[in-house]
N, C-alpha and C positions, 0 to 999 in steps of 0.2 A: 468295556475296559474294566478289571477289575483293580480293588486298591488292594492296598493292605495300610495299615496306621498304625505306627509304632510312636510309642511316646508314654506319657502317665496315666494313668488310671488310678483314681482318689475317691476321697469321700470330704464332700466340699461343708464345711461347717460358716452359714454365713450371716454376719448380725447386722443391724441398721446403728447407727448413732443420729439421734436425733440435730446435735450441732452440729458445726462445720469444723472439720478435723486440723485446715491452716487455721483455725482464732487461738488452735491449742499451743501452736509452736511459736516459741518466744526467740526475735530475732537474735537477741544477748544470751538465749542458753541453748543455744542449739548444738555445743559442745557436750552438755550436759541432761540427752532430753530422759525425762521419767514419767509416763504418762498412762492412765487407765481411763479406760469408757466408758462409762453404764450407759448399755446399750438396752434399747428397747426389743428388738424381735430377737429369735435363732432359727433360721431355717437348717436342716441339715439333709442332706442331698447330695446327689451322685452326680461324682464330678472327674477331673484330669482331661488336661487337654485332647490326648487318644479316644480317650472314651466319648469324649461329647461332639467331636468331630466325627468320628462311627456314627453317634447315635446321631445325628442330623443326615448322614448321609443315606443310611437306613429307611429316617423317614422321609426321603425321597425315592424309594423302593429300590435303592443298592442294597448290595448283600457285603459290608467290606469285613477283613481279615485285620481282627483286634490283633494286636503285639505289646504286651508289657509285660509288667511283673505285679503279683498282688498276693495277700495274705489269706489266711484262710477262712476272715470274714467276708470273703468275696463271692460266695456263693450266691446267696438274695441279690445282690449288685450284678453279678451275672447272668442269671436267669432273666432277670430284668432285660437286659441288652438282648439276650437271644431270644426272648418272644419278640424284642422290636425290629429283630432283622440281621445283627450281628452277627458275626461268626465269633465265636468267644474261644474256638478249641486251641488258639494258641497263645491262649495266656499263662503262663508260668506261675505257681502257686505256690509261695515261702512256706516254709515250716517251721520259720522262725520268725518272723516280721509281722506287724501288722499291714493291711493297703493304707498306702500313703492319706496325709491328711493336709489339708486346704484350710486355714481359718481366715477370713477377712471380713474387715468392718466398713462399712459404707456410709459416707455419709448422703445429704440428700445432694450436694452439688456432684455425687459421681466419684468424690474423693476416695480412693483406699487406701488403707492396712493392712497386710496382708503377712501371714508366716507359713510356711511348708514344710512337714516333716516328712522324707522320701517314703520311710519304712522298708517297705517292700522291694520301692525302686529300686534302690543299691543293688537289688540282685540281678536288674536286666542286662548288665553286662554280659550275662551268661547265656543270655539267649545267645543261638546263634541262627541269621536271620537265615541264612542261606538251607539250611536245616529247617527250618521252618517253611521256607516261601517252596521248599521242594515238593514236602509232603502236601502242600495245597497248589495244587499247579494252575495256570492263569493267572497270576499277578503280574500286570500290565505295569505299575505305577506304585512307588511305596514311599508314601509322607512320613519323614521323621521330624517328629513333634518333641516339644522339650522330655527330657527325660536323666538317668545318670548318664553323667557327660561320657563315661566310656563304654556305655552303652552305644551312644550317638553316632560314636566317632566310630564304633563296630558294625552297626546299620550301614554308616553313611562310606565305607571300605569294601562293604561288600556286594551293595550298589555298583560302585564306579568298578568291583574289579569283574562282577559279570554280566556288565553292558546293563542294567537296568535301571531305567527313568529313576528319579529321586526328587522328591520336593525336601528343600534345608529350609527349615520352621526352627530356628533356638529359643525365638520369643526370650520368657523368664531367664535363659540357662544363661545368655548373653551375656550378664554380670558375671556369672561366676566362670566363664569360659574367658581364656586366654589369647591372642592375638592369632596364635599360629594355629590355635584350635578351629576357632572360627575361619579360616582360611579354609581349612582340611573339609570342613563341614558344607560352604559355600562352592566349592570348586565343581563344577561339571554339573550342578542342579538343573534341574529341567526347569523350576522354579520355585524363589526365593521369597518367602513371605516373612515379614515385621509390620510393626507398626512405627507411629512417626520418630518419635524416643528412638525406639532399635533401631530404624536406618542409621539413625547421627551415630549411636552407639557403637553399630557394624565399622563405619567408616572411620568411628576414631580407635577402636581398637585392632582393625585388620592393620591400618594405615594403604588403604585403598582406597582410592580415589571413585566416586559415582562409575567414573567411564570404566575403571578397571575391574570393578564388578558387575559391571553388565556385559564384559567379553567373557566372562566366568561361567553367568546363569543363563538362561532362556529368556526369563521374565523374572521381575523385579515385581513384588504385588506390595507396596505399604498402606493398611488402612487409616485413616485418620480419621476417625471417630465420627462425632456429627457430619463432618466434612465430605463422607463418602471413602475412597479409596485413588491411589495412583497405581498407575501400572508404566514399570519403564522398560525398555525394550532396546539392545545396541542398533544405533543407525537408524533409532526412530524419536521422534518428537514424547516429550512425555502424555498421556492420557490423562488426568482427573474423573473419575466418577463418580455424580455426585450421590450421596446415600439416599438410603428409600426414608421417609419421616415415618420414626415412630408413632401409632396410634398412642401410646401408653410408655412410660419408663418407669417401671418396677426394680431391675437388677441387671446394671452391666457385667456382671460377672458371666464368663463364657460367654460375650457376645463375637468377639474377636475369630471363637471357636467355630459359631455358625456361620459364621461368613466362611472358612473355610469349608466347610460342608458342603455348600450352595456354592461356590466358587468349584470344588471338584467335581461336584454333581455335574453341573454343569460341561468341565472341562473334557468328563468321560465321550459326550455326547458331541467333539468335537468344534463346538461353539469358540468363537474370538472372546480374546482376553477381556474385552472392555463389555459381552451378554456374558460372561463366567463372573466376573464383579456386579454386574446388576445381581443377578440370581442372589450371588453373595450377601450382598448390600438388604435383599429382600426377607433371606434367612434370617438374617442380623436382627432385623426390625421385629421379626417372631419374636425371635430369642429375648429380645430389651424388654418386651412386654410382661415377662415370666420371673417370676421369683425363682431360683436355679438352673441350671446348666441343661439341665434335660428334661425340661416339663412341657416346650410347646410341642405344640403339633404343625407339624409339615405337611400341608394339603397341596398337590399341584393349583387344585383351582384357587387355594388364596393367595400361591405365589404368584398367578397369573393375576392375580387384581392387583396387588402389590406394586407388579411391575408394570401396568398398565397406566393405573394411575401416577405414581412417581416418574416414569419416562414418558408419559405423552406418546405410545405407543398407542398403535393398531393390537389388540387381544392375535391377529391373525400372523404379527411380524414375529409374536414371543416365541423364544427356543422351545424346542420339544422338551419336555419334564419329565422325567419318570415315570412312571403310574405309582401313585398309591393311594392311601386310604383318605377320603376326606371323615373330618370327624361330625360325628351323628347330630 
């Protein structure tokens, strides 16, 4: 099964703050907050939701079909991605914009701050995917990931009008999308990913009821952090999965991302919703280890330890993985 992944492509700017980010917010001026952080690190790294979901997918030895829009310091960012496996040839290059940019501050309890400036993005509306997914023929499945919202709504129209699978990912956009948008966007998905926030969020902006959006999607996937993951299902009992435990927590940023990676990874190969969320869950736990979005490595064999140890599995019951490279 092949993907494609449409969504953002960035460049992630990310700082630590040594305090805790709630001591700074005063319950009496929270009408009025004005605040700065001398922060201790910067890492700056390659980032957007599309892109670091490719790039996890990749190093599971998929080959998926990038979709965004980016400027024309995209090039070093790109090559990057196509030696790791990506297909990069349908990415759109502004002639006027820079790739979008990501700044967020962390503290140690996991707290963010975080600001987005599209750049680039504004112009994927233009893409047009159907145009795109032609000239690349075999695309089985196509994840649209946050991006500009009439970009979204363009992807996710031209899915449902020539029959093809679609996973509805808003994550971020959530806030700044509309009732009837998010409707538009959830309707007929094969499956629907948020986290815990975004469910309640989905539910009170569509004004859809749990039951009413699970005759909508396929599957319901919310991750919930430490917690592991739910997967909901109409006419079936909910699932909990509990997460893989990080060896190490460096930087939740794009963690959310790898679990989709290893959740599709997995899903190509046929595996039930509840082995597509271990996988996930296992990816996840790479990724937390990792200062930025695309630094770990994806080895089948340390997925398989991963998920051996964390499920109390048989090494002989775990899903077939990919091939690819273990590192040296």
């Amino acid at each position: 099964m092949s993907i494609a992944v449409a969504g953002s492509i960035a460049t992630d700017h990310l700082m630590t703050f040594p305090g805790r980010i709630v001591d700074q917010l005063l319950a009496d001026r929270l009408d009025h907050v004005s605040l700065s952080f001398l922060v201790d690190t910067l890492e700056i790294r390659d980032g957007g939701v599309a892109a670091n979901i490719a790039y996890g997918l990749a190093g599971l030895g998929h080959h998926p079909l990038l979709v965004g829009t980016v400027g024309r310091d995209f090039h070093p960012y790109g090559q990057r991605l196509a030696e790791r496996g990506v297909d990069v040839s349908a990415v759109h290059i502004s002639t006027t914009r820079h790739t979008a940019r990501f700044l967020c501050t962390t503290d140690p309890d996991g707290n963010q701050i975080a600001s987005f400036y599209a750049g680039a993005m504004t112009e994927a509306s233009a893409i047009d995917l159907v145009d795109v997914l032609r000239g690349h023929g075999g695309i089985d499945l196509v994840h649209i990931g946050a991006d500009d919202p009439a970009a979204m709504l363009r992807h996710t129209r031209a899915c449902r009008a020539h029959g093809l699978p679609f996973i509805a990912d808003p994550s971020q956009q959530l806030a700044r999308l509309d009732g009837g948008e998010i409707r538009e966007l959830v309707d007929g998905a094969d499956h629907l990913f948020t986290n815990e926030y975004e469910h309640g969020l989905l539910l009170a902006k569509t004004g859809w009821t749990r039951d009413e959006v699970l005759q909508r999607v396929g599957t319901w996937v919310t991750t919930l952090g430490e917690k592991g993951s739910r997967i909901e299902r109409a006419h079936d009992p909910a699932l909990d999965v509990p997460a893989v435990p990080a060896v190490t927590v460096a930087d939740p940023t794009g963690v959310g991302d790898a679990f989709r990676a290893g959740y599709l990874a997995s899903l190509t190969t046929g595996q039930s919703p509840v082995t597509c969320a271990r996988v996930g869950s296992a990816l996840a736990a790479l990724a937390l280890s990792f200062v930025g979005t695309q630094t770990y490595t994806a080895s089948p064999s340390r997925l398989r330890e991963l998920l051996t140890t964390a499920y109390d599995a048989d090494v002989d019951s775990m899903p077939d993985l990919p091939s690819g490279s273990d590192p040296a």
